[in-house]
MDAnalysis code that builds the backbone (N, CA, C; Angstrom):
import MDAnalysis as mda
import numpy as np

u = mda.Universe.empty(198, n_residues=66, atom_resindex=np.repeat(np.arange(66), 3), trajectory=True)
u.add_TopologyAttr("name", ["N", "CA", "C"] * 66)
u.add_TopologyAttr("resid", np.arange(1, 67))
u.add_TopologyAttr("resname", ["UNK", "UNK", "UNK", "UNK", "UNK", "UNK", "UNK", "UNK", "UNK", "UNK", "UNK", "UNK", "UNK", "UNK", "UNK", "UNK", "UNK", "UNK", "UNK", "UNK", "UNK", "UNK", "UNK", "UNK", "UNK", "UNK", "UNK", "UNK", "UNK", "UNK", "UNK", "UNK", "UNK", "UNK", "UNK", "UNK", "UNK", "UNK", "UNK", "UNK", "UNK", "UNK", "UNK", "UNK", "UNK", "UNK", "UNK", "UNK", "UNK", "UNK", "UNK", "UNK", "UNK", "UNK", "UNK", "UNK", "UNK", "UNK", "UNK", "UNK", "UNK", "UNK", "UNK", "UNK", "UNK", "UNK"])
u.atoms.positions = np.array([
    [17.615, 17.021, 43.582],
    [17.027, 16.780, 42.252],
    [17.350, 15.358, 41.813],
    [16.412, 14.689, 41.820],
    [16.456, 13.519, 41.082],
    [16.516, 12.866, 39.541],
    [17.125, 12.285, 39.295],
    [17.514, 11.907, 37.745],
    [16.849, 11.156, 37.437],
    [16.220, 11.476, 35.941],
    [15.015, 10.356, 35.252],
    [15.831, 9.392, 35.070],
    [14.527, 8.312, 34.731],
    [15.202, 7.081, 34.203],
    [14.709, 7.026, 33.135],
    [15.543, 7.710, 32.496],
    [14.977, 7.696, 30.689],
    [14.963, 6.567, 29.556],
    [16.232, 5.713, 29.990],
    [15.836, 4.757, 29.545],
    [14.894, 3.839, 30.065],
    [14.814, 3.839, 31.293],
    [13.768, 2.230, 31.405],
    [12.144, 2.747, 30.742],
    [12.405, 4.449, 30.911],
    [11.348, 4.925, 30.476],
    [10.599, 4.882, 28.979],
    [11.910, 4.544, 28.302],
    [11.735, 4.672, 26.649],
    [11.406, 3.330, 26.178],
    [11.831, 2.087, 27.692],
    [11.903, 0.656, 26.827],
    [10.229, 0.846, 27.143],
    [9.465, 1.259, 28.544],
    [8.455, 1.099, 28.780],
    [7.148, 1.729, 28.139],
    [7.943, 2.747, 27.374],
    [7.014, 3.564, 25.997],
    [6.633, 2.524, 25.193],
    [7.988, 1.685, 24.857],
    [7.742, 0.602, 23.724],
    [6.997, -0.417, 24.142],
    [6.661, -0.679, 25.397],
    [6.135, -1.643, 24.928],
    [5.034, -1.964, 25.108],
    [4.491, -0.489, 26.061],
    [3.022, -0.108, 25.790],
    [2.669, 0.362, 24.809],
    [3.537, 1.085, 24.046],
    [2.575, 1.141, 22.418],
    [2.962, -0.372, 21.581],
    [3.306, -0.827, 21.482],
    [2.960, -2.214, 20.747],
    [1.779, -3.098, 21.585],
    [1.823, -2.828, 22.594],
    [0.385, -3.475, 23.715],
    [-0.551, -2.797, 23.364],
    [-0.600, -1.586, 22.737],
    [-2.002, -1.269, 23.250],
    [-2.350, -0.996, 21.190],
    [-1.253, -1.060, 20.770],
    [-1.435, -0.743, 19.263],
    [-1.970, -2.266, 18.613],
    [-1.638, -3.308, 18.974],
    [-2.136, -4.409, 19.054],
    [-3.390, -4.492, 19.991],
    [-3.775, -3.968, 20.788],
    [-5.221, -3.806, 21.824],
    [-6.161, -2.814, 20.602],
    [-5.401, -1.818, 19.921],
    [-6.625, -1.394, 19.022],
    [-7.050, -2.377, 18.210],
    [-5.570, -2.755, 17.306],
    [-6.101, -3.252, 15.855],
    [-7.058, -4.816, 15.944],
    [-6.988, -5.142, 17.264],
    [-7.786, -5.986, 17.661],
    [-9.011, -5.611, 17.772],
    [-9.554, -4.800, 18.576],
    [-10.851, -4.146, 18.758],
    [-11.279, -4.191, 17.238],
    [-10.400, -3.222, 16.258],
    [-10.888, -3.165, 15.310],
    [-11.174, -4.001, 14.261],
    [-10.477, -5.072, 14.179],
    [-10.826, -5.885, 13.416],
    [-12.266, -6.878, 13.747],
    [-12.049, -6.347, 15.390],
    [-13.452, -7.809, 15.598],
    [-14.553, -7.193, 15.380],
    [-14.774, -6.013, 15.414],
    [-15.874, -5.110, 15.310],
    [-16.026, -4.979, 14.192],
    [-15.540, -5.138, 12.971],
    [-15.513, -4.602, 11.479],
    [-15.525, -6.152, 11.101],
    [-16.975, -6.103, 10.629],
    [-17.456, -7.124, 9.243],
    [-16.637, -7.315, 8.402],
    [-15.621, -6.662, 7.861],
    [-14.881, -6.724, 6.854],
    [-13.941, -7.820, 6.811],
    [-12.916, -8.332, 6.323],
    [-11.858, -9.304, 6.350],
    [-10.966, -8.243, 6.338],
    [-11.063, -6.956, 5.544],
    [-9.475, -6.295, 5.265],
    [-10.404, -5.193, 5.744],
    [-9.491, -3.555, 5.838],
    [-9.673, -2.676, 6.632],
    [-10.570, -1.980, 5.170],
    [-11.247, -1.011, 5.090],
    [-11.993, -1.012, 3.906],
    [-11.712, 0.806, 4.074],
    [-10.805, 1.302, 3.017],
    [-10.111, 2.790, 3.273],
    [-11.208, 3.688, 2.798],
    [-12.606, 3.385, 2.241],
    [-13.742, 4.399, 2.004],
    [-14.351, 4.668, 2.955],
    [-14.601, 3.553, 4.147],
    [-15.347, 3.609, 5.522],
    [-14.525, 4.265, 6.401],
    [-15.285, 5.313, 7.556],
    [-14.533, 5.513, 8.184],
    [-14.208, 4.888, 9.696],
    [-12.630, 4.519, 10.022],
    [-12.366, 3.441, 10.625],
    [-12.425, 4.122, 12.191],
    [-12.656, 3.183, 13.563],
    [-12.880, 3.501, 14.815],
    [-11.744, 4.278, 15.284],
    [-10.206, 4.044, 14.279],
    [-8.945, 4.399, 14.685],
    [-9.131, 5.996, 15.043],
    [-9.901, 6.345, 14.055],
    [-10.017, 8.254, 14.554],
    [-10.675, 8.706, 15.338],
    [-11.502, 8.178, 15.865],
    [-12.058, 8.334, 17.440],
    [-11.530, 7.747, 18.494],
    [-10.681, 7.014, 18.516],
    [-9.866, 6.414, 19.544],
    [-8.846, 7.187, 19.308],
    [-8.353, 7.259, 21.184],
    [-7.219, 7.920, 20.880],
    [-5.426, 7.124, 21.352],
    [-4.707, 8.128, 20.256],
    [-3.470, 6.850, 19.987],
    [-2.980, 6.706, 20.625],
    [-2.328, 5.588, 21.268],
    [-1.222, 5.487, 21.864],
    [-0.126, 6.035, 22.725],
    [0.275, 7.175, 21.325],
    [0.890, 8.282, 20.954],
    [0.504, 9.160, 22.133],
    [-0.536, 9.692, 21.412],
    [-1.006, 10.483, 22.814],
    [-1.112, 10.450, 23.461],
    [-1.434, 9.299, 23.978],
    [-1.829, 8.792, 25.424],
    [-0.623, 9.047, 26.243],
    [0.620, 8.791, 25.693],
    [1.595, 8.569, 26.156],
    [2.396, 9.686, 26.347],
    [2.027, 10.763, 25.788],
    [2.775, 12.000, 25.369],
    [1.988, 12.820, 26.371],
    [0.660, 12.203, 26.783],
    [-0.002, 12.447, 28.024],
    [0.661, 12.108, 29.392],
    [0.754, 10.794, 29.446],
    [1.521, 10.616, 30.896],
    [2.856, 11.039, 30.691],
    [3.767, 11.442, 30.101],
    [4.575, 11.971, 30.007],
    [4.721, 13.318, 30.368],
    [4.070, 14.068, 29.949],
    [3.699, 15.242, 30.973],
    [3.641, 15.521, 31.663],
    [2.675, 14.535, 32.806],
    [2.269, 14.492, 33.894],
    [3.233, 14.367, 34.865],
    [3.926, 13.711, 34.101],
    [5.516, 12.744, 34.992],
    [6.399, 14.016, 34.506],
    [6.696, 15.018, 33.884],
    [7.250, 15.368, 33.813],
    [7.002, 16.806, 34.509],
    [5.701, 17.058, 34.794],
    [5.251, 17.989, 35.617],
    [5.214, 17.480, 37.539],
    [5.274, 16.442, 37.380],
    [5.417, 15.874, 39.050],
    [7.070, 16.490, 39.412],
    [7.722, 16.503, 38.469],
    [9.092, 17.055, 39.214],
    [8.674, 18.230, 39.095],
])
């Protein structure tokens, strides 16, 4: 039985969600006419999916490979 590497795993959580949380708010801003985020419209953020999940996705996966 092999032992995770939980930490290199947790630095590498971080710093794909700041990569890719910065990869949305980019998308979103270039796509949106707006200057500021406009909270009556509804924004691309809820059809995209987060980060979060994504990650809580491969996490699984990796955690189902053992």
């Amino acid at each position: 039985m092999r032992s995770h590497p939980s930490t290199a795993l947790l630095d590498d959580s971080r710093n794909l969600y700041s990569v890719s949380h910065s990869y949305y708010v980019n998308i979103i801003f270039s796509h949106s006419r707006l200057p500021t985020p406009d909270s009556r419209l509804p924004t691309p953020c809820s059809l995209l999916p987060t980060p979060y999940s994504l990650f809580s996705l491969l996490y699984k996966f990796h955690m189902m490979a053992d």
